[in-house]
C-alpha positions in Angstrom: 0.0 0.0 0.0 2.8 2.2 0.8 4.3 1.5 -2.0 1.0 3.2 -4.4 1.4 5.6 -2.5 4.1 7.0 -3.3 4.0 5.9 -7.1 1.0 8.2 -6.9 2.3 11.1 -5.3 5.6 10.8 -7.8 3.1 10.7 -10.6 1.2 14.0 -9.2 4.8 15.8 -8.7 5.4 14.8 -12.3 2.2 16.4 -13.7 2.1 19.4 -11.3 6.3 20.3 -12.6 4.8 19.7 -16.1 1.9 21.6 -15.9 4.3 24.8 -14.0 6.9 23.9 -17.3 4.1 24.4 -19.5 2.7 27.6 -18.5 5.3 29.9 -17.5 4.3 32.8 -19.3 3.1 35.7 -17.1 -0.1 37.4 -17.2 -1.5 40.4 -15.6 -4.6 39.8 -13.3 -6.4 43.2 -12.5 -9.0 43.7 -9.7 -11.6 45.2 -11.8 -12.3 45.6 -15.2 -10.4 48.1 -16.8 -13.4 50.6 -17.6 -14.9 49.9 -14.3 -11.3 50.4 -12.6 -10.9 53.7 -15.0 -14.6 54.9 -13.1 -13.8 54.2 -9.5 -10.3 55.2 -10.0 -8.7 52.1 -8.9 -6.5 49.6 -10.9 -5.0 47.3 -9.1 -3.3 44.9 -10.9 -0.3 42.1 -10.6 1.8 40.2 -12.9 2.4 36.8 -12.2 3.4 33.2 -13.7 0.4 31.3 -15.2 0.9 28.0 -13.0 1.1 30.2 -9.7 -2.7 31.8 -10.8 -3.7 28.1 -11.6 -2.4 26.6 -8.6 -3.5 29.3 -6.2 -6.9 29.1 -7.7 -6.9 25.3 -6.9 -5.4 25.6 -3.6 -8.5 28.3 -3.1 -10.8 25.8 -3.8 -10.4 23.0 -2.2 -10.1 26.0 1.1 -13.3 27.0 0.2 -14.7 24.0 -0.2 -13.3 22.0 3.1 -14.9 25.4 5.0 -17.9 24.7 3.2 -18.3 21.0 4.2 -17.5 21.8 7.3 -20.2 24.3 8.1 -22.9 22.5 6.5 -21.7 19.0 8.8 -21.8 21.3 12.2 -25.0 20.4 12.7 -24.6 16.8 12.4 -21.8 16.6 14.5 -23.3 18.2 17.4 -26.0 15.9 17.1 -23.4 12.9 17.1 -21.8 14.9 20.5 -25.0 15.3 22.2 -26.2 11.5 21.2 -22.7 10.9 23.0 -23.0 12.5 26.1 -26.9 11.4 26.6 -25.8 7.3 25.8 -22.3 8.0 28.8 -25.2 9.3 31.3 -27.9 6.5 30.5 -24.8 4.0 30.8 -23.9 5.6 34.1 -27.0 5.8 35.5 -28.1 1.9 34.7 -24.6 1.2 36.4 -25.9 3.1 39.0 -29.3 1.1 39.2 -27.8 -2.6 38.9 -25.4 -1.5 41.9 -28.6 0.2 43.9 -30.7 -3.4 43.0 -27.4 -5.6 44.2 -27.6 -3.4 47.6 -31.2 -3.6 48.0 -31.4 -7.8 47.4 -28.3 -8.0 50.5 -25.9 -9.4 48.3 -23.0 -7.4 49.4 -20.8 -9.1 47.3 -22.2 -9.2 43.8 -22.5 -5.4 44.5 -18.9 -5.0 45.3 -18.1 -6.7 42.2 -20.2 -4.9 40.0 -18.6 -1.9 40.7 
């Protein structure tokens, strides 16, 4: 298993340097578009490598989307955590009633071993 692995993450370095190889030309991203930017009086703008705007904007992504995923589950995890805490205090408290029933039939032993 180990060993896909890293035939895997070999093959994904190989595509990733070919992909950065391929597009090293530089482009200009601006903020706004340029008659908008010519209105409000701000152009912003940056020159960068092609594979940095398509990596960043892939790197973005997957951000946006683990946030995403993660605020839609909230709800079901706190479910999960209250379910949790509910089953430990029913667990406790039948615990709590078989040592109670032990005590009450004068078995002092049986309830000394249930705890």
């Amino acid at each position: 298993m180990r060993t896909i692995r890293y035939v895997f993450l070999a093959a994904l370095a190989v595509a990733l340097i070919t992909i950065a190889l391929a597009n090293r030309s530089v482009v200009t991203l601006n903020l706004l578009p340029a008659e908008l930017a010519e209105y409000l009086g701000v152009g912003y703008s940056i020159s960068l490598p092609l594979f940095i705007v398509i990596f960043g904007a892939i790197i973005s992504g997957l951000f946006i989307g683990f946030v995403w995923e993660y605020m839609r589950e909230y709800k079901h995890r706190a479910a999960a955590s209250q379910h949790r805490r509910e089953k430990n205090q029913l667990a406790r408290e039948v615990s709590k009633l078989k040592v109670d029933k032990a005590k009450s039939e004068g078995d002092e032993v049986l309830a000394l071993l249930d705890t």
